[in-house]
N, C-alpha and C positions, 0 to 999 in steps of 0.2 A: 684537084684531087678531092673525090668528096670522103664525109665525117660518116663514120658508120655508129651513130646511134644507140642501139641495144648495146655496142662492147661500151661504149663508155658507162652508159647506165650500171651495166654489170660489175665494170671495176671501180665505179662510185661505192656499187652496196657491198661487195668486198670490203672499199676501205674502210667504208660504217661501222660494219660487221667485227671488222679490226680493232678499231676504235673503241667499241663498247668492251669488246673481250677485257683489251687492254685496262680500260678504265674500271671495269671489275675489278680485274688483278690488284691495280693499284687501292681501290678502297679496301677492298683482302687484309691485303697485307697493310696498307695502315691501319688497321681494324687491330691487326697482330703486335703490330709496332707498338700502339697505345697502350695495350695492355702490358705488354710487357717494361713498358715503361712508368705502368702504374705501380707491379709489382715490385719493382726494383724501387721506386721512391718512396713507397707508404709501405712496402714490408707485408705486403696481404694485396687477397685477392678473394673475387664475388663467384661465387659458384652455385648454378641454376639446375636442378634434378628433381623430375616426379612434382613440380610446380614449388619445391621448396627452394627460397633461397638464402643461400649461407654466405656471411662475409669474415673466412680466415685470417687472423689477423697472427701475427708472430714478433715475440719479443726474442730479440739475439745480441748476444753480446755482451755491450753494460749499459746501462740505461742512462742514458746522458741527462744530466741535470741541466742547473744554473751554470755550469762551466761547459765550455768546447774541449771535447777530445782529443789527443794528439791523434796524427796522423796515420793509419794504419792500424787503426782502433775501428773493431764491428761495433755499431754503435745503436740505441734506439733512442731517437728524441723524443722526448715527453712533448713538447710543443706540438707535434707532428701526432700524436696517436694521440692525446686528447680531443681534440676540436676532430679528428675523426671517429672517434667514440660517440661522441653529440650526435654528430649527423649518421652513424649504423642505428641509434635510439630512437631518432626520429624519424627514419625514412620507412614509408609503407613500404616498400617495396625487398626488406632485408627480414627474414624472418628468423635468423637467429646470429651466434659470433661464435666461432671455436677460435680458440685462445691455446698459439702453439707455444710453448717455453722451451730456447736453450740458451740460456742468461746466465754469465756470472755474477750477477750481482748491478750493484752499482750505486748512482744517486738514493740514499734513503727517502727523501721528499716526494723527490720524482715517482720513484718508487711504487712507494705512500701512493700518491696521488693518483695515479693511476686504477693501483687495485680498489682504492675507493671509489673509482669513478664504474669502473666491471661491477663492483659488489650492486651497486647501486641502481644497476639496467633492470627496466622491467620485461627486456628480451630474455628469449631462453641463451642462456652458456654454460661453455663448457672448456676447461680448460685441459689440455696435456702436454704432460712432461717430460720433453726430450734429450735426451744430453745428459740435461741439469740443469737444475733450479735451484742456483745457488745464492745464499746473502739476503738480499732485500725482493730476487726471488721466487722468495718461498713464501709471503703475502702474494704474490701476483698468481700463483699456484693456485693457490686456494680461494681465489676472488669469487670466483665462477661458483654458478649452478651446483656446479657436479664436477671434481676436479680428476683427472685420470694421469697415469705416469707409467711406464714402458720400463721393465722389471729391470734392465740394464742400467737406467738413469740414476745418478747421484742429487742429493742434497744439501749444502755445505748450512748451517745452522752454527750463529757465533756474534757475538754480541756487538754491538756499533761499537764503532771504533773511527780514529782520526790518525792521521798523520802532520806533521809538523808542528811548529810552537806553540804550547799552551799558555794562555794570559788565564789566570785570574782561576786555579786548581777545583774548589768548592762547587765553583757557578759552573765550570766547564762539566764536572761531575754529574751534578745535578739535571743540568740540559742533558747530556748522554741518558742518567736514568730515568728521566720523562718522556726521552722518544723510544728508550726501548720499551715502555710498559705502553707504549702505543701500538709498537710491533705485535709485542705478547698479547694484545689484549684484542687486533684487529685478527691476530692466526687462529686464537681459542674460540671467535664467534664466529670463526666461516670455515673451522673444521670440527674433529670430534675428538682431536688431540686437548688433556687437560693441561692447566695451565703448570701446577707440578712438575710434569714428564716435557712440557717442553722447554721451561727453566732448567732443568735436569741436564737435558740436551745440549742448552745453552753455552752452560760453565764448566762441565767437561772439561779435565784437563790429558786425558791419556789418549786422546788421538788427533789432534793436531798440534805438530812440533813446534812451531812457532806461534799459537794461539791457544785459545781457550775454544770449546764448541765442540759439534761435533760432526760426523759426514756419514749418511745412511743412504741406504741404494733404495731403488722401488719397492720392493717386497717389505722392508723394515718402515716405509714413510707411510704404507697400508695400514699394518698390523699396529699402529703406536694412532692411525686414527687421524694422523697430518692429512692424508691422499683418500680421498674416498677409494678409488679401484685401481686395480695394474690393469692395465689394458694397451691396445694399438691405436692406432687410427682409426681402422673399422669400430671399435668399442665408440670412441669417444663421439665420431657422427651418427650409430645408433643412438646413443642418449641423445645425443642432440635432436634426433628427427624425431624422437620420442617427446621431450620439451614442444616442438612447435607444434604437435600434433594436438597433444594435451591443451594447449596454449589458444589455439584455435577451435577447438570442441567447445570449451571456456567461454572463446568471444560469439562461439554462435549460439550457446544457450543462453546469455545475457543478451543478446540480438533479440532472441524470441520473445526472452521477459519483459524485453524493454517495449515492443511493441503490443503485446497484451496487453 
């Protein structure tokens, strides 16, 4: 019985034909897999539009310090968004960071360290306030550029505080009012709130029952000068594309000077 030729040929380039579909498919969707597996571990995501690109980054939860969280705790580790903050600062290819907040709070240090390390980018940001930007923050709020808040969101503002056994009353004092006049003194120089009104704020005692401080929605965090703008999403990536525009107009007249 003879081999007919052309049909094998043909169901050869079929199978090929198959093969590559398939093998598409499969880089696709690992393509899809990765990223979504980025966003779920680092909490942000890279977004490419009109040749700008943005790297979202989102604080949620409480901001895990020096300790691990119990279980069932939304959490954001400092270890994890630091050394990713390095590398959106250095990399050519990131041309600015919006900065989402819906935080209760959490590690003061961590905290700390964080919005110092945002203050300190020579990147354009922008940060907005979802939910709420409560406790330690409401520095992270303000770290940014140009900080935005969604007229819905709350503020919780209230003095450090600890829980469990105090050794040694004076010293323990003392440390409390040296970190808080660190808090006070990093919110007064990255907003337009004075230092007065947000001490004011602080030690409030008629509207939380169980604490001292106080709790303000978006429109009141505006008008006191904490929140540069109420806005949306839309609002805070205009300023932002606004930043890297400016940002880049910048590097290409010092390009020109430099070559003259």
């Amino acid at each position: 019985m003879g081999i007919d030729m052309s049909k094998l040929q043909e169901n050869s380039a079929d199978n090929s034909e198959d093969l590559e579909n398939s093998a598409g498919g499969d880089s696709a969707g690992s393509a899809e897999n990765e990223q979504l597996d980025f966003i779920m571990k680092s909490g942000s995501v890279i977004s490419k539009k009109d040749g700008e690109t943005i790297h979202c980054l989102t604080i949620i939860g409480q901001v895990e310090g020096h300790f691990i969280l119990g279980e069932g705790q939304k959490a954001t580790k400092y270890e994890h968004i630091i050394p990713l903050l390095v590398s959106i600062e250095q990399s050519d290819e990131i041309d600015g960071l919006l900065l989402v907040l819906n935080t209760m709070g959490g590690d003061v240090e961590a905290g700390l360290a964080i919005a110092e390390m945002i203050a300190g980018m020579t990147k354009p940001t922008v940060s907005l306030v979802l939910g709420g930007g409560h406790s330690i923050g409401v520095p992270l709020a303000v770290c940014a550029k140009k900080s935005f808040i969604v007229p819905s969101a709350t503020m919780t503002i209230h003095p450090v505080r600890m829980s469990g056994t105090v050794v040694g009353v004076p010293q323990t004092y003392y440390y409390f009012e040296r970190m808080q006049d660190r808090i006070v003194r990093f919110i007064t120089e990255h907003s337009q709130v004075s230092e007065e009104k947000f001490r004011e704020l602080l030690m409030r005692t008629d509207q939380i029952a169980t604490d001292v401080g106080s709790l303000i929605d978006g429109r009141e965090a505006v008008e006191i000068g904490l929140i540069d703008g109420a806005g949306s999403l839309a609002d805070a990536l205009e300023e932002l594309r606004m930043q890297i525009k400016t940002k880049q107009e910048e590097s290409a007249t010092q390009g020109e000077g430099d070559n003259e």
